[in-house]
C-alpha positions as CSV (number, residue, x, y, z in Angstrom):
1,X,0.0,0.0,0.0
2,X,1.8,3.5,-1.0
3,X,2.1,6.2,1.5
4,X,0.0,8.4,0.4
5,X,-3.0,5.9,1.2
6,X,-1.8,4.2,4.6
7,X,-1.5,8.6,5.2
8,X,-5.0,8.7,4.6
9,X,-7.0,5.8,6.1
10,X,-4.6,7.0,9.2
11,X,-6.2,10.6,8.6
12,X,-10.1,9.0,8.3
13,X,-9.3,6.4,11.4
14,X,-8.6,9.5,13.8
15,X,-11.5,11.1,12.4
16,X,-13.6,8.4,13.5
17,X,-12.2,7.8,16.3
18,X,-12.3,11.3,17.4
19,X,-16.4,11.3,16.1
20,X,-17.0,8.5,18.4
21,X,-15.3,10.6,21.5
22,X,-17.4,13.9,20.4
23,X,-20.4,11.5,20.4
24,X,-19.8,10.2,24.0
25,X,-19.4,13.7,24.9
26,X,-21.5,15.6,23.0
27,X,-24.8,13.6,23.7
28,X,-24.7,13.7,27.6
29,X,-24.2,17.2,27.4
30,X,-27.1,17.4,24.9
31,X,-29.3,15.6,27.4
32,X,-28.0,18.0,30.7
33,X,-28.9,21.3,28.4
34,X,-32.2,20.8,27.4
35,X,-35.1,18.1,27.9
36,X,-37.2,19.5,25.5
37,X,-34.4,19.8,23.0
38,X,-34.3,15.8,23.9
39,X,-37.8,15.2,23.2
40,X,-37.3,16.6,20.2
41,X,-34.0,14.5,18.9
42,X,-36.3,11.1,20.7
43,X,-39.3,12.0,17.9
44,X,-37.1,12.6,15.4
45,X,-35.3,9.2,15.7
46,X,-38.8,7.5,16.1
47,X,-39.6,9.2,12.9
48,X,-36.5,7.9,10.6
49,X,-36.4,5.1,12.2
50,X,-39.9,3.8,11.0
51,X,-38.9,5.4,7.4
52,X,-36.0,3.1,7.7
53,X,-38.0,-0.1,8.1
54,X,-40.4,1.6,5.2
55,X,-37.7,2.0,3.2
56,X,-38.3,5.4,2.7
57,X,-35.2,6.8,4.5
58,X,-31.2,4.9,4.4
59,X,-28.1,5.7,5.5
60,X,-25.6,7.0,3.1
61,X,-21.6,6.7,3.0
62,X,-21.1,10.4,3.5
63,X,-22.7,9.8,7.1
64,X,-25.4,11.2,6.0
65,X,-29.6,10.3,5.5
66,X,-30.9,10.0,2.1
67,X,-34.4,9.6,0.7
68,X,-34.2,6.2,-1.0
69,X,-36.9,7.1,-3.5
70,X,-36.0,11.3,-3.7
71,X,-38.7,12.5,-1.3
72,X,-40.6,11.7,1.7
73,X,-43.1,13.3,3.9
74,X,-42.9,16.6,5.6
75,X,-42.8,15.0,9.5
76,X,-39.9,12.6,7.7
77,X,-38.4,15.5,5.8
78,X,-38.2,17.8,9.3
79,X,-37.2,14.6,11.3
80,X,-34.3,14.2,8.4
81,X,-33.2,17.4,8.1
82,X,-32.9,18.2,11.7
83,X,-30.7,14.5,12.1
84,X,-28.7,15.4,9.2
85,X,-27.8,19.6,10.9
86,X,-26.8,17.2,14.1
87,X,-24.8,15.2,12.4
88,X,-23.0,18.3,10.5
89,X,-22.4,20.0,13.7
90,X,-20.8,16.6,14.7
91,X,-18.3,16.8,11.9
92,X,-17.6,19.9,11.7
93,X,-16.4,19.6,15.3
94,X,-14.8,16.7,14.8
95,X,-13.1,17.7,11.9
96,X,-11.6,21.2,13.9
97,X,-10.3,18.8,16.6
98,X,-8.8,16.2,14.5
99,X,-7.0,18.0,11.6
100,X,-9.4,16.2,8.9
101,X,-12.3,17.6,6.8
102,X,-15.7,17.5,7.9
103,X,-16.6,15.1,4.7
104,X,-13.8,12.9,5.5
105,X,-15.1,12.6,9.3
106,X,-18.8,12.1,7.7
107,X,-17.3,9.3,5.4
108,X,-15.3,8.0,8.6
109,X,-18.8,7.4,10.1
110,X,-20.8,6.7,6.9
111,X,-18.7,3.5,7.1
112,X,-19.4,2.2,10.7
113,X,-23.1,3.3,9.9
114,X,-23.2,1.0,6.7
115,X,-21.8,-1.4,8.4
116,X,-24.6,-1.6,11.1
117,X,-27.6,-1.3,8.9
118,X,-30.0,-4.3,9.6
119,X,-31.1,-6.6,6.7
120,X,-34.2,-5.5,4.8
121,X,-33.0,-1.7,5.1
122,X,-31.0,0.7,2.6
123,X,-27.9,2.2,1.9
124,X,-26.3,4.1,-0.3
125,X,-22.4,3.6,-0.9
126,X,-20.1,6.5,-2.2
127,X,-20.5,6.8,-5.7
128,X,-23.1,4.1,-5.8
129,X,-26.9,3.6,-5.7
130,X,-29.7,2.4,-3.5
131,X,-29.2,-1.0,-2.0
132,X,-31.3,-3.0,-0.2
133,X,-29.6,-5.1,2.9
């Protein structure tokens, strides 16, 4: 493997590894700020995750959700959207800390999300198209 790569996959393991410490962190303090702010992030979960299992909503390799078939409904749309500013935050953080882009830290993540998506949901790899697990 040249340099340049091993230099890279180095680069986008710190970035996930410093994601995962910004998570641990960054949740509890979420939770200690603001209960309704919690509600809020609990509903939204709820929301994807039953447009998940409809197979409306997937996980993409930018870290990222995606509407499978281009669209969904405004409740999934806001639920979505308001995951998706999280998770931006997330990397952007993560990114300043760790000396890598915020797209590499999403991709860092993307990767370990794939990875965990149950059978009968989708994903979308880099570069690539719908898929059903």
């Amino acid at each position: 493997m040249n340099t340049t790569l091993q230099n890279s996959l180095r680069t986008l393991r710190a970035g996930a590894t410093a994601l995962a410490l910004s998570l641990t962190v960054a949740v509890p303090m979420t939770v200690l700020m603001s209960q309704p702010a919690l509600a809020d992030l609990a509903s939204d979960k709820a929301t994807v995750d039953a447009a998940k299992a409809a197979g409306t909503v997937g996980e993409q390799a930018d870290g990222y959700l995606g509407y499978v078939n281009g669209s969904a409904d405004a409740a999934t749309t806001a639920a979505v959207s308001a995951i998706n500013a999280g998770r931006a935050n997330v990397y952007r953080q993560t990114a300043a800390k760790s000396g890598v882009t915020p797209e590499a830290a999403g991709q860092a993540t993307g990767t370990q999300l794939l990875a965990k998506v149950p059978s009968g949901q989708f994903y979308k790899p880099l570069g690539g198209s719908w898929t059903k697990k």
